[in-house]
N, C-alpha and C positions, 0 to 999 in steps of 0.2 A: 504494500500500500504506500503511496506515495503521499507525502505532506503537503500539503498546502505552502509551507515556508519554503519547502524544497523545491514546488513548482514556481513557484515566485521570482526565488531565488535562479533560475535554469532562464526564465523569459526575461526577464532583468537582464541577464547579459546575451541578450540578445537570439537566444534558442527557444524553441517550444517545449515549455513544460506540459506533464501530462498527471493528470489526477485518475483515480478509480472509480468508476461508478455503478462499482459490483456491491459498495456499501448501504445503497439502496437511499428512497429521495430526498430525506427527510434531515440523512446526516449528509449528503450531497450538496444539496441545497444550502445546510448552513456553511458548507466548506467553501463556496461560491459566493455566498453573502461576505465574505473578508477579500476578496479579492476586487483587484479596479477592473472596471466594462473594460479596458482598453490593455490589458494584461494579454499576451502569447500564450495561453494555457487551456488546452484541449481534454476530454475528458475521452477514459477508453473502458469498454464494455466487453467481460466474458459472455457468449451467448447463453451458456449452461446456467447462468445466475442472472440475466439479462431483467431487470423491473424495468417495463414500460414507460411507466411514469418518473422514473429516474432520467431515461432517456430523453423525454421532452423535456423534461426540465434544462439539462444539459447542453439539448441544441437551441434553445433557446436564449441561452444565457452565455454559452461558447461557443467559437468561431471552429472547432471541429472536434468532433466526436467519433470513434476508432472502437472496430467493434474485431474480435479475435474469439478463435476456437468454435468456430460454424459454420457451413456453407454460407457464401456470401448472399446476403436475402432481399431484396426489392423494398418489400413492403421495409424493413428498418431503414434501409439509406432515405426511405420518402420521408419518413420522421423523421429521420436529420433534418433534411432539406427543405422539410414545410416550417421548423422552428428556425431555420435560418442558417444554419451551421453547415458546413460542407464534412462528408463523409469518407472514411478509411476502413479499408481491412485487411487485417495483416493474411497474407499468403504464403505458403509454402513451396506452391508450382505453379509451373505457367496455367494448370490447366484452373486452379483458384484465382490466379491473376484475371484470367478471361471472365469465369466468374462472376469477378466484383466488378470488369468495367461492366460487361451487361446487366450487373444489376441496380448500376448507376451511379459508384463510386466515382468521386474527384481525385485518391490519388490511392495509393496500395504499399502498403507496407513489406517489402519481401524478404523475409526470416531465411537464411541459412541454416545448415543444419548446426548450428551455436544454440539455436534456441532450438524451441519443440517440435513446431509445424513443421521447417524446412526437412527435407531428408537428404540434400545432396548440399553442397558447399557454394559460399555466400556467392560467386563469383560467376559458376556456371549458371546457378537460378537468373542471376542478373540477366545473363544471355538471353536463357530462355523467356522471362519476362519482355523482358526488351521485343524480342520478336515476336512476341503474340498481341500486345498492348502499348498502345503510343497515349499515355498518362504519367504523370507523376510520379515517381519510384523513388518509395526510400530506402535502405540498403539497412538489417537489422543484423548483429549476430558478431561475434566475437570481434568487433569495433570499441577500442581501446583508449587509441594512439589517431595521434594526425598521420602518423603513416598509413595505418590501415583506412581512416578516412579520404585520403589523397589514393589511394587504389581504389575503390568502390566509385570514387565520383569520376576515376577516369573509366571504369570499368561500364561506367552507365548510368550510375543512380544519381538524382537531384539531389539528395540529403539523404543523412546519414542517421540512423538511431541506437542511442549510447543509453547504455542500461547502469550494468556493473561499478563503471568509473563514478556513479552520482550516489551507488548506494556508502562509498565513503567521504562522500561530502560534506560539509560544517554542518549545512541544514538538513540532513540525512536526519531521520530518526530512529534509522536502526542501532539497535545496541550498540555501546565500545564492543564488549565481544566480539560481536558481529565484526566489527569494521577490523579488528584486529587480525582475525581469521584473514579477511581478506588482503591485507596489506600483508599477510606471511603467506600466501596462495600463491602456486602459478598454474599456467593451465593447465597441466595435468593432474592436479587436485580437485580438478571436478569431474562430474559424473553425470552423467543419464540415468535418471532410475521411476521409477513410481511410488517409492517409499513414503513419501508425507501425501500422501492422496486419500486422504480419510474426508470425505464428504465429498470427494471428485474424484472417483477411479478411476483408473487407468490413462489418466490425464501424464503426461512423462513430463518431470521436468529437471533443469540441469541444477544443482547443488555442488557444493566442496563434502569430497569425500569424508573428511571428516566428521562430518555433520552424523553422517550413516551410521560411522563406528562408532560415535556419541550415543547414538540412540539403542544399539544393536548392545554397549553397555551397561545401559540400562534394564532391558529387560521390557518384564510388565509395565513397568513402571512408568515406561514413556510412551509419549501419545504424537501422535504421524500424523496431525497435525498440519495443513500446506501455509500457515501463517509464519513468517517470519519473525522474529525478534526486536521489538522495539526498546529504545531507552526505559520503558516502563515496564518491561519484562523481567520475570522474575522465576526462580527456581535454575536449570538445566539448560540454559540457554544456547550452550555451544551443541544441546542435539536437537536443537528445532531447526528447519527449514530455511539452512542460511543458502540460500538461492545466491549461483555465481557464474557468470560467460567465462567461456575460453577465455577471455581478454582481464579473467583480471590480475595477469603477471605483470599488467600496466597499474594498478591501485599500487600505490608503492607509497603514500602518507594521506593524511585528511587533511583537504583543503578546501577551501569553498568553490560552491560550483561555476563564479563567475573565473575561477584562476584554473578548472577543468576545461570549461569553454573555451577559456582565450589560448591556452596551450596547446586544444588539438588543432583550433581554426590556426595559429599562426604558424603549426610545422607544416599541415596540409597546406596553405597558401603557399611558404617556401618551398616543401616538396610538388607542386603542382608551379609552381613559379619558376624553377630551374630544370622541369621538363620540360614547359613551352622553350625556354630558352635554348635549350639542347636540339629540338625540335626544327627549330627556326637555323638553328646553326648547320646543322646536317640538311634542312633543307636547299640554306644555300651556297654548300660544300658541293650537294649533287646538281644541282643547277649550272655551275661553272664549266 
């Protein structure tokens, strides 16, 4: 679950923050009521938990709304779209990207296999995306680094979506634990599993292995649980659900999320700015 500070904080410096509105209207609603009309901060909807009326609230009050884990659906994008908001959904293949444009999406989020939906690696989807759907494409999944952002935006995609790197951010609310785990993490410390899927089975999602063995310690004792660990968490906190990308051998301290932003936008500028340059060079090497 993402915080309100911490989306705040994300649009602030200039990116779009994203809020949950799997928490249903009523606490949605007041999370909304603290934020400015003129804020970058989108809300994003599991379909398996999806409340109606959370949704109109949100398109009506947010400039987009982002819906994941369901056949991309017509009649939801029309709710966006009558509350005013422009609509998203994350895909996993081209054949989901095709999907969401015919069912009237404005832009599509494409998951590598970093995250749950994709099954094939961030780079190739891109391709296949690209060739089936001329829309907006954001590139999701083990994006870290301005490096890996400067590969996805030449590889295809218009923007970029950064998970891992925000959950050790100042305005993050996940536990120290939590953040600590992850700034001692690299990517082969996570895993694929179903393990904390206690009210969503067989839902797969990716964690730090150690979270498993935490729990797997436990016993009876402990509860699988898909919530993760907030500052106001208490008991066993290193075996709940500390949810982590490929990418977080990039978390390496806590920092605020405007000094995340500016760091990856300013390598991929330089890395994307000294390939044009290279580019242009060799073009007029072979010209002569």
């Amino acid at each position: 679950m993402t915080s309100p500070a911490l989306a705040v904080a994300v649009a602030e410096a200039g990116a779009l923050g994203m809020l949950t509105g799997t928490i249903g209207k009523d606490a949605l609603a007041a999370q909304l009521d603290v934020l400015l009309a003129g804020v970058a901060i989108g809300v994003n909807f599991l379909i398996p938990f999806l409340d109606r009326s959370a949704l109109e609230e949100a398109s009506a009050r947010r400039p987009l709304v982002e819906f994941f884990w369901g056949a991309p659906d017509r009649e939801l994008v029309e709710v966006a779209h009558a509350g005013g908001a422009l609509a998203s959904w994350q895909v996993g293949s081209a054949g989901e990207a095709r999907a969401a444009r015919d069912a009237g999406c404005d832009l599509i989020v494409a998951q590598g296999i970093d995250h749950v939906r994709g099954t094939v690696g961030l780079l190739p989807l891109l391709d296949e995306v690209r060739n089936v759907v001329d829309l907006p494409v954001v590139a999701a999944g083990g994006i870290g680094t301005g490096r890996a952002m400067a590969a996805v935006l030449t590889a295809g995609a218009d923007a970029v979506r950064v998970g891992t790197r925000f959950m050790a951010a100042m305005e993050s609310s996940a536990h120290p634990a939590y953040v600590d785990a992850l700034i001692g993490a690299e990517a082969d410390d996570t895993v694929v599993t179903t393990a904390f899927g206690e009210g969503w089975p067989d839902a797969p999602h990716r964690v730090l292995r150690s979270a498993l063995a935490a729990g797997e310690a436990l016993g009876a004792a402990q509860s699988w649980g898909p919530d993760w660990p907030s500052a106001t968490s208490t008991g066993a906190v290193e075996a709940r659900a500390l949810y982590a990308g490929q990418s977080v051998g990039a978390v390496r301290a806590r920092t605020t999320a405007a000094g995340i932003v500016n760091e990856l936008v300013d390598e991929a500028d330089r890395l994307l700015s000294t390939s044009t340059m290279s580019e242009s060079r060799k073009g007029r090497h072979d010209g002569k």
